[in-house]
N, C-alpha and C positions, 0 to 999 in steps of 0.2 A: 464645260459650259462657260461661255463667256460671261465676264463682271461689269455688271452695267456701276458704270459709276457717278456722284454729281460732285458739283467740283467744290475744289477742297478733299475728297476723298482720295486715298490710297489702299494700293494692292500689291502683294507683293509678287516678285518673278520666282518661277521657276526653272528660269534658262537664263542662257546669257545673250544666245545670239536669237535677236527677233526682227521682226516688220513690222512699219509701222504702216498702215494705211492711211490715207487720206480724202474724205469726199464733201464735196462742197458744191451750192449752189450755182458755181462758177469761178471760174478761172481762179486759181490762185498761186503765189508761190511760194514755195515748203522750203525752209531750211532750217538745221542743229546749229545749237552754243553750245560749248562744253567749257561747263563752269567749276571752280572751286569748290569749296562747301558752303560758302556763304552765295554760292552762283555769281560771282563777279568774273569774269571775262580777262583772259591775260594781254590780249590782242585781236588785231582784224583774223590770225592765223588758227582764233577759237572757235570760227563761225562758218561752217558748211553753208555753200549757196549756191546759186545758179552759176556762179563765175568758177567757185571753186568746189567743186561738188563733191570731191574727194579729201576727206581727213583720216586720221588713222581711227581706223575702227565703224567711222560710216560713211554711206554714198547716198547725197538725196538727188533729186531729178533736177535736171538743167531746162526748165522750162516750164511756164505757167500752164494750169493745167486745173480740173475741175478732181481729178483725181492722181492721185500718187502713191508710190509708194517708198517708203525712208528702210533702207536696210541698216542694221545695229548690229556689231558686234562687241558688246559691255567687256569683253576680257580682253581686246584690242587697245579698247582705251588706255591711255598717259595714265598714271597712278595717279596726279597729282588731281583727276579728273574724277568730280563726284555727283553734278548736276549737267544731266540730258536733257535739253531744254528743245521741245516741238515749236517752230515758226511757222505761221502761217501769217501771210501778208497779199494784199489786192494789189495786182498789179495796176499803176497808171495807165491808163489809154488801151487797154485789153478788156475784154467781156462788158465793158461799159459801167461795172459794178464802183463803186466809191466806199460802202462801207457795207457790214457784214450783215446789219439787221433791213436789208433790203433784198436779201435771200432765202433761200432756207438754211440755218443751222447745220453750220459744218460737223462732221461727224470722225474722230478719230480711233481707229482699232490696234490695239497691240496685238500679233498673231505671231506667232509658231514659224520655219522656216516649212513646214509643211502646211499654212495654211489653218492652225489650229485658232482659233479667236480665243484671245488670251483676257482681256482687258478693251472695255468698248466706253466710248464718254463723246456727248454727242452737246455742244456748248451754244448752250441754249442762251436767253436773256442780252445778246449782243444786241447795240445800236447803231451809232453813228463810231465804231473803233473799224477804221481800214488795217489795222494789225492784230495778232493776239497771238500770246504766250501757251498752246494748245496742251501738253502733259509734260511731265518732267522724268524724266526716270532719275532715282537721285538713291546714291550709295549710302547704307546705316547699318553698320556694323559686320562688315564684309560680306553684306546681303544688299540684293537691287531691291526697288520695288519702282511702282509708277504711281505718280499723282496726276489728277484732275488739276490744271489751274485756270485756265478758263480767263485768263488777264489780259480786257484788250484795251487798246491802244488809239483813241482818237486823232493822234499825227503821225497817225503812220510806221513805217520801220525803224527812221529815225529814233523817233520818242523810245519803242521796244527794245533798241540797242542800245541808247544812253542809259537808259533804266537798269541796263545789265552794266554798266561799268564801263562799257566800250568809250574810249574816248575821241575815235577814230568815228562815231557813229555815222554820222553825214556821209562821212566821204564811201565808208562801207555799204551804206543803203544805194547812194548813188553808182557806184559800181552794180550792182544787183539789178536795180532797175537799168542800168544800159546793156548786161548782159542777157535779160530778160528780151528788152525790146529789139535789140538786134539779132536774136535766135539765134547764139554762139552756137547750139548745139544740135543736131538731131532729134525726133523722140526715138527712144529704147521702146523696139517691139515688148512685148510682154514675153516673162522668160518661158521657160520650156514646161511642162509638169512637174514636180520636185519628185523627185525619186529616192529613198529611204539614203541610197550612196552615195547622193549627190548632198543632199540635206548633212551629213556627215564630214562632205569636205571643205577641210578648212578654206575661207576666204571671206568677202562679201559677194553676192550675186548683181543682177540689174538693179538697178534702184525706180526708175522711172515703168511706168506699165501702168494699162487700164486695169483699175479697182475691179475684185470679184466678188462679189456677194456683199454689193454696197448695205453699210447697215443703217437700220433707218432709225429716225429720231427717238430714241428712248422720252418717253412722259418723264415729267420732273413734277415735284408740286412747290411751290411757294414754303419757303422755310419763314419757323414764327418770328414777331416779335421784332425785340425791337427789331459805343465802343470806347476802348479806353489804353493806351499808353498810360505814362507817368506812374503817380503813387499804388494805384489801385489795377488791377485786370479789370477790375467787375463795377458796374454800375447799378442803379436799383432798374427794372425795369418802368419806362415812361419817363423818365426825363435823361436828359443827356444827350449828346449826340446818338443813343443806341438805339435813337428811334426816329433817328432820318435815313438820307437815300442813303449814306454809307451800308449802314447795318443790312439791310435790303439791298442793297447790289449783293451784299458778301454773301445771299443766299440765295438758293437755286429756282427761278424762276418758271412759273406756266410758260408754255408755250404760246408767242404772241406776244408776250410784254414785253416793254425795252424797257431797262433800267436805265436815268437820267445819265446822261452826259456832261465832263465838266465843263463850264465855262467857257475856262480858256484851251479846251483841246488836247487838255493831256490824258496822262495813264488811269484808267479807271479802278481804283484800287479794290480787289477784292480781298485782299489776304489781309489775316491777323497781324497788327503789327509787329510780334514781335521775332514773324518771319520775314521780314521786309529787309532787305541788305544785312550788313552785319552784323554780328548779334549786340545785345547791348553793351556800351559801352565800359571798363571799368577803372578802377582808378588804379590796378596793379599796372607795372609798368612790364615793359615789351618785352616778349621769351629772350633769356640768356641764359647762362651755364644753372643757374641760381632756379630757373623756373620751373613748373610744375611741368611732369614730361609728357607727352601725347597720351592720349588712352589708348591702354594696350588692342589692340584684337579682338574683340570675342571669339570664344569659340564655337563652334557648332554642333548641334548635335544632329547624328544621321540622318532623321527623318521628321526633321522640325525645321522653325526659325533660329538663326545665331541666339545663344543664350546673350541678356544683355548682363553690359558689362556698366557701372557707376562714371559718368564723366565721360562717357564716350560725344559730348556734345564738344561745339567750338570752343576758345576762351581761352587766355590768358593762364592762370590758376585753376586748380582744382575746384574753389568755391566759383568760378564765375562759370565754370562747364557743369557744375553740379545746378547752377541757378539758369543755365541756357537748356538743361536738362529735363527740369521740371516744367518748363514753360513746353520745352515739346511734349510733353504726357499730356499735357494741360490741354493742347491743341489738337493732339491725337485722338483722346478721346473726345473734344467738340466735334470732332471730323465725324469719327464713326457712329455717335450717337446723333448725329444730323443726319448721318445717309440711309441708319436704322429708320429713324421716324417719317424722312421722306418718302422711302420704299413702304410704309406701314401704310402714311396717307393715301399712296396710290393705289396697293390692294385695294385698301377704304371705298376709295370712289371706283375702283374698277367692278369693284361687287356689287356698288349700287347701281350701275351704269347696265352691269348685265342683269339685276333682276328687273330691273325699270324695262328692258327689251325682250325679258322674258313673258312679263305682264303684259306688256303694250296687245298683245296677240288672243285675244278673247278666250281662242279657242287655248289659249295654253296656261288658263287659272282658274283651270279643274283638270282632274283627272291626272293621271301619269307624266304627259308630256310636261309638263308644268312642274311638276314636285324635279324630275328629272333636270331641270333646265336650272331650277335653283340649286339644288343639289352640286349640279359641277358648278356653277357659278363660286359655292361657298368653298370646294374642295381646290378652285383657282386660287380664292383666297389664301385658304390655308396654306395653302405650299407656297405663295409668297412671304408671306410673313415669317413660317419657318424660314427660308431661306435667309430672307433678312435679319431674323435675329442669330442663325449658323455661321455669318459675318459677322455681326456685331461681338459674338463670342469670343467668335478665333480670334478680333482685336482684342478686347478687354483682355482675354489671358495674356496675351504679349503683353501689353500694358502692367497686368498685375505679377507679373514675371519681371519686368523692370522695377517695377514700385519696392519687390522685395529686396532687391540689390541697393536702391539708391536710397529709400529711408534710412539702412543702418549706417550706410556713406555719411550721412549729412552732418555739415558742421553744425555745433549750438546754436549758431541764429538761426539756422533753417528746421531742426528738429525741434519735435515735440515733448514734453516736457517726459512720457515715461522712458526718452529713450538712454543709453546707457552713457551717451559721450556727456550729457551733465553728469552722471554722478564722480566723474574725473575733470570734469572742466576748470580749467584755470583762467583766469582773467589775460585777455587776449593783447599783443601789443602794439597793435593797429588795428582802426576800426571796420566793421564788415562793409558788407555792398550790400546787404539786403538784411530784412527780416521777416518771419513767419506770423502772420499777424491770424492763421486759421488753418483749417482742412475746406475743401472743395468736394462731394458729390452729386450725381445725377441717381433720379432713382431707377432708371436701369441698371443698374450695378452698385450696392449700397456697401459693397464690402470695401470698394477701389475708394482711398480719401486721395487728394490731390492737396499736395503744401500749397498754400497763398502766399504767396512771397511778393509783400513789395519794393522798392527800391532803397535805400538809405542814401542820405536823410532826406526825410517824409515830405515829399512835396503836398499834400496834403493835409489838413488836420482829418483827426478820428471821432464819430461820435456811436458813442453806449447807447441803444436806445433799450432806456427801463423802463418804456410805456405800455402798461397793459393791454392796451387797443391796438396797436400792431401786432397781436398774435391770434386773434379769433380764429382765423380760419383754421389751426390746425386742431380738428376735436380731439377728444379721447381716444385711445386706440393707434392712432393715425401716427406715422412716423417721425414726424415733430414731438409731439405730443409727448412720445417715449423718451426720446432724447433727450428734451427737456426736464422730464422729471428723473431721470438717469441721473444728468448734470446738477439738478437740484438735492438727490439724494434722498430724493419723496416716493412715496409709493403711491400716493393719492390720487385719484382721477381727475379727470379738469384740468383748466387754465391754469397758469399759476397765477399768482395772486400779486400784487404791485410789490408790498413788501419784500416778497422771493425777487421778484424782480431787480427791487432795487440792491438786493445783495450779491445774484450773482452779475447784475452791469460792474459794482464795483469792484467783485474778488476777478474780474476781466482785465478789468484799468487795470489793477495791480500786477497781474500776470504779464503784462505789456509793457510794464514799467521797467519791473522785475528782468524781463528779459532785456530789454535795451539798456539798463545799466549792465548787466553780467556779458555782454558781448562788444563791451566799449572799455578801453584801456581806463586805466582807475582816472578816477578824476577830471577824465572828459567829458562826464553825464551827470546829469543830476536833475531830480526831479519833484519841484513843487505842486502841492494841492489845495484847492480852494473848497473848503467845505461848510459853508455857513452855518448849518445845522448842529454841527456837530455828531453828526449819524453814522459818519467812514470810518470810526477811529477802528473797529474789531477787521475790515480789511484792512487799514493801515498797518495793522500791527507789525507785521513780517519786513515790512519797509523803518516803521520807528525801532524795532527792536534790533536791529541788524546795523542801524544808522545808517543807512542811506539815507533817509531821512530825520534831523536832529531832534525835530518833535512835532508832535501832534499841530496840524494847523488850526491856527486863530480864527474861532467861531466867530460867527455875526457879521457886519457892516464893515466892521475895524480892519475883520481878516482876511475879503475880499477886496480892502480898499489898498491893502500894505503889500500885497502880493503882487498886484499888475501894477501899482507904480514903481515896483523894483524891478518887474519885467518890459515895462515902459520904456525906461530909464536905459536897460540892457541895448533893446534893439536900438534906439534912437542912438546912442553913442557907438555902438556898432553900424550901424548902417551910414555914420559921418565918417567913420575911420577909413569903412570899406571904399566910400566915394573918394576922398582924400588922398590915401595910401597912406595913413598918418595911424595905423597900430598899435605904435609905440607911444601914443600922446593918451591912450586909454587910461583912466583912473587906474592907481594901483588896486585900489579894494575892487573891482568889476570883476565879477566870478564868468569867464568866456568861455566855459564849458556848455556843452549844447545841454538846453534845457526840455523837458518836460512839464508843461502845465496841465493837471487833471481836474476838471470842474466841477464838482457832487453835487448835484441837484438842482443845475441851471434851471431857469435862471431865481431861484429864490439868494434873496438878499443882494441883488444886484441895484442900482439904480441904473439912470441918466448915464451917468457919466464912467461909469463903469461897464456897462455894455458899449458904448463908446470907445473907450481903453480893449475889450477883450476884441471888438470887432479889427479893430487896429493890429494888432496881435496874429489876429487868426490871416489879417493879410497880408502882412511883411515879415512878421515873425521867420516863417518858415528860413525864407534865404540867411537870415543870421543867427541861426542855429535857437530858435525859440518854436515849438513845436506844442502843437493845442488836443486835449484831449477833454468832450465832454462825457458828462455821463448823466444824460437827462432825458427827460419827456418831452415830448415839443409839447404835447395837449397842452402843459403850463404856462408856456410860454406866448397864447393866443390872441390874452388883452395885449400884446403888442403891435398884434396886427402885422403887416406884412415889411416890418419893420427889419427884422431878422430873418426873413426868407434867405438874402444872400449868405448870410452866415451859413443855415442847414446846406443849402447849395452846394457849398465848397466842403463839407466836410463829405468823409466816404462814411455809409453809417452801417454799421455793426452793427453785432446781436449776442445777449448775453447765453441766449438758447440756440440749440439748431433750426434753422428758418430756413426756407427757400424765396428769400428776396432778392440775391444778386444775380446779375444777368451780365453775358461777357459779353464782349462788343463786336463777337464776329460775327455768331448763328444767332443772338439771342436767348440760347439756353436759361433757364430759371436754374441757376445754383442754390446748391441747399449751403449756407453757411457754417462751419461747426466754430465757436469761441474755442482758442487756447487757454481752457483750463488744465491746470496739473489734474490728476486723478483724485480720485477722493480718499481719503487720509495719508493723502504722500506729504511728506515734507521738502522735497525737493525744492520748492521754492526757499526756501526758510536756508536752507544749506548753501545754495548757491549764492544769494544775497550776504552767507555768513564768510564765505572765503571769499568776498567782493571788498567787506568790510578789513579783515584780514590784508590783502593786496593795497587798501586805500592804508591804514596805520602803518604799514612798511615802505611806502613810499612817501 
């Protein structure tokens, strides 16, 4: 059975040598990149096309055409070669066509050397892009598979090849289109029948031939909702860019709708970013004798997927493939938990579609014919849905098959507090490139948690929300609900109550605290709290007791006033040094270690000019290592008025319980958030903060 796909989704191969089919509204022209792992392009020598149709391992057709077909042979390929990238591009001055959404929806088939349809994805929502990036076949763990990418291109071939790296772009499009328009070539009749010995022999076959058993437009439905780079993956849903056209291109559209086009004519971007070129940046420096070594191989087993193996992603280091690692599960699963509910929606409406046509007919609502007509109507249903969740499965297991390998892999900033690398952890001698600030699920699959890891240091501030009216919606019973009083260590029914609240927002801050100092060389971190009430000191405790912090902060007006002008004072003489290059002119007593500020109970005890100071803070701070962390209720902060809107704005907000308020920036998904609490009666914090304390007096 062929896998209807929508893009963003993958499947994997069972072969190596396949066909890829091609049909379109009109004339187009087909050609392969063969890309690196990051898919960057080594030269014009990467790119099968009408001039050069022959590379090692594929042959596409030498001329524009409404149908094609691309022969592959994956175990031909350059080793160094792990992205198969499908071209399709509008020829100039042929079929008349100018861009894609003025046809109908080209449609591409992966099939078998005998014709088998392996993989079918038919890329719908195109507008004004005269090019697009059609499927990839891309190597993961000495296993093929194929994605949907659906990436098109409002300038053309151009625009599609610079995007890959090409730096030759122009001159390589323009080669194409003269090879095109001068019909350098022949068409290749269509080849002969495939015959079981022929299918056997090694080589490629014809590449060019009319299309057989053209497939036709698979339905799609509109994915929900609403994106984000930087400090955070996730945003709340409704505000943020995850609820403009970004977020909506990146999901699979009805049929008929064009997703807006930009501006000024470029790349339409649908992917997540943090598949977009190479992977994130890090501050290890470039492979030598000294460097972390490739990840090995996986192995396979007989009659399965490659077992996965920890770090098998891009990177520098071991931590920065284990952090390009987890961003792929991350996306893995938004991928297959998007194609799950899309496939769900269109049963949905295909069921209602066909009782509504079973009704329409008088004579067919009574009697037999009628109960009959609904009957298969619902048993259509059903076998889709099964179908779609027998996919969604076979992902998640791969998925929860990596998760078991690469949790126990993880360094301390990226694990969770029961795992075993703290109970041997030593204070590290350079700082990390990320931290775990949570767990991630979807409730299709409640067992799979996903690390949240975001960048170090915090381009973001963090806020606790310990307000009780952000939680109604989850009753009793209900999955939240549970979690929460799990977390709380209640057995009681109900909401929890503010007080709970405001306890565990701050045994959160503390655990956040706690971790960012123990994965930061001694003495580069440190972290102040403003608590005017005087109400944090029992979470304080494990941080005064341990001395990371000296003592208890200064209740009241006083304590809130002494704090941000010594935080004030930091950034501002920092941030003239930084402009200057004058470092060395800093006051001797000026503590340059990256700071932590945690707020208990914003905003009581603040005035005027103290929210003035924190708002200052929360916007320059970041770049000179001063870093904001509240822990409050907005409801309080109301008689301000729309005073500190920007403030909530820019911070990413937390939850002291499990919630479903983050939303990622590609499909939209509602993530359920879980806080990095340690478990209940562990001391694991109290330990780690004590050989922190230990490392700080020996140094």
């Amino acid at each position: 059975m062929t896998a209807e796909l929508v893009r963003g989704q993958n499947h994997p191969l069972d072969r190596t040598r396949v066909e890829i089919r091609v049909a379109a509204g009109g004339p187009v022209v087909a050609g392969v990149t063969l890309g690196d792992e990051q898919g960057r392009l080594s030269g014009a020598e990467a790119v099968a096309h009408p001039g050069a149709p022959r590379r090692t391992g594929i042959e596409v057709p030498r001329q524009a055409a409404a149908e094609h077909r691309i022969a592959v042979d994956l175990d031909a390929l350059p080793a160094a070669v792990h992205r198969v990238s499908v071209l399709l591009a509008l020829p100039i001055g042929i079929g008349g066509l100018t861009a894609f959404g003025a046809a109908a929806a080209p449609a591409v088939t992966v099939t078998g050397l005998d014709g088998t349809g392996l993989v079918r994805y038919t890329i719908t929502g195109l507008g004004a892009e005269s090019a697009v990036v059609a499927v990839e076949l891309y190597r993961r763990q000495d296993a093929w598979k194929v994605r949907a990418i659906g990436q098109g291109y409002a300038d053309g071939l151009p625009a599609m090849l610079r995007d890959q790296g090409l730096a030759q772009a122009a001159e390589l499009a323009a080669e194409i289109e003269e090879a095109v328009g001068l019909g350098q070539a022949r068409a290749v009749p269509a080849p002969a029948p495939m015959t079981a010995g022929r299918a056997e022999r090694p080589g490629i076959g014809p590449a060019t031939a009319p299309a057989q058993d053209r497939p036709s437009p698979a339905p799609t439905t509109a994915a929900d909702g609403p994106a984000r780079s930087g400090a955070g993956a996730v945003a709340e849903p409704g505000s943020g860019p995850g609820t403009g056209a970004g977020a909506k291109a990146a999901a699979t559209t009805k049929a008929g709708d064009l997703p807006p086009s930009p501006a000024d004519g470029g790349p339409i971007d649908y992917q997540h970013p943090r598949r977009r070129g190479t992977p994130a940046p890090s501050s290890a420096p470039p492979p030598s004798a000294s460097s972390a070594p490739p990840p090995t191989p996986s192995p396979s087993t007989p009659d399965g997927p490659p077992l996965p193996v920890a770090g098998d992603a891009a990177g520098w280091s071991m931590d920065e493939r284990l952090y390009n690692q987890v961003w792929g599960m991350f996306e893995d699963m938004a991928r297959s938990v998007a194609a799950y509910r899309s496939a769900a929606d269109f049963a949905e409406s295909r069921l209602e579609q066909e009782l509504d046509r079973a009704l329409a007919d008088p004579r067919n609502r009574l009697g037999t014919a009628g109960e009959a007509a609904r009957a298969t109507a619902r048993d259509k249903h059903a076998t889709l849905v099964t179908q779609a969740r027998a996919a969604l499965d076979r992902d998640l297991a791969q998925l929860m098959a990596e998760s078991e390998v690469v949790e126990p892999a993880l360094p301390p900033a990226f694990a969770r507090w029961d795992n075993p690398v703290w109970q041997g952890n030593h204070v590290p001698p350079e700082r990390p490139m990320a931290l775990r600030l949570g767990d991630l699920h979807l409730p299709e699959v409640l067992d799979l948690r996903i690390p949240m890891l975001v960048r170090l240091p915090l381009e973001r501030g963090l806020w606790i929300d310990s307000g009780p009216d952000s939680y109604g919606r989850g009753g009793p019973g209900t999955e939240r609900d549970i979690g929460r009083r799990e977390l709380a260590g209640v057995l009681t029914d109900g909401p929890p109550d503010e007080a709970e609240l405001r306890r565990l927002a701050m045994e959160s801050a503390v655990a956040i605290a706690a971790r960012l100092l123990a994965i930061h060389p001694a003495g580069e971190f440190a972290v102040q709290v403003i608590d005017p009430g005087g109400t944090a000191a029992p979470a304080l405790a494990p941080l005064v007791e341990s001395g990371a912090m000296p003592a208890y902060p200064l209740p009241g007006a006083k304590g809130v006033a002494a704090v941000l002008e010594e935080l004030t004072r930091r950034v501002e003489l920092v941030r003239m040094a930084v402009r200057h290059r004058a470092a060395d002119a800093l006051p001797a007593d000026l503590d340059t270690a990256e700071q932590l500020l945690i707020v208990h109970d914003f905003p009581h005890g603040f005035d005027d000019r103290a929210l003035t100071r924190l708002r200052y803070l929360a916007d320059e701070g970041p770049a000179v290592g001063v870093h904001l962390m509240l822990v409050a209720n907005r409801a309080q902060s109301r008689e301000y008025g729309p005073v500190l809107d920007p403030l909530w704005r820019s911070l990413l907000r937390l939850t002291p319980v499990p919630d479903a308020h983050l939303a990622d920036p590609w499909v939209g998904h509602a993530w359920t958030y879980e806080p990095p609490l340690a478990p209940q009666g562990s001391q694991v914090v109290r330990q780690v903060l004590g050989r922190l304390a230990e490392a700080r007096r020996a140094a």
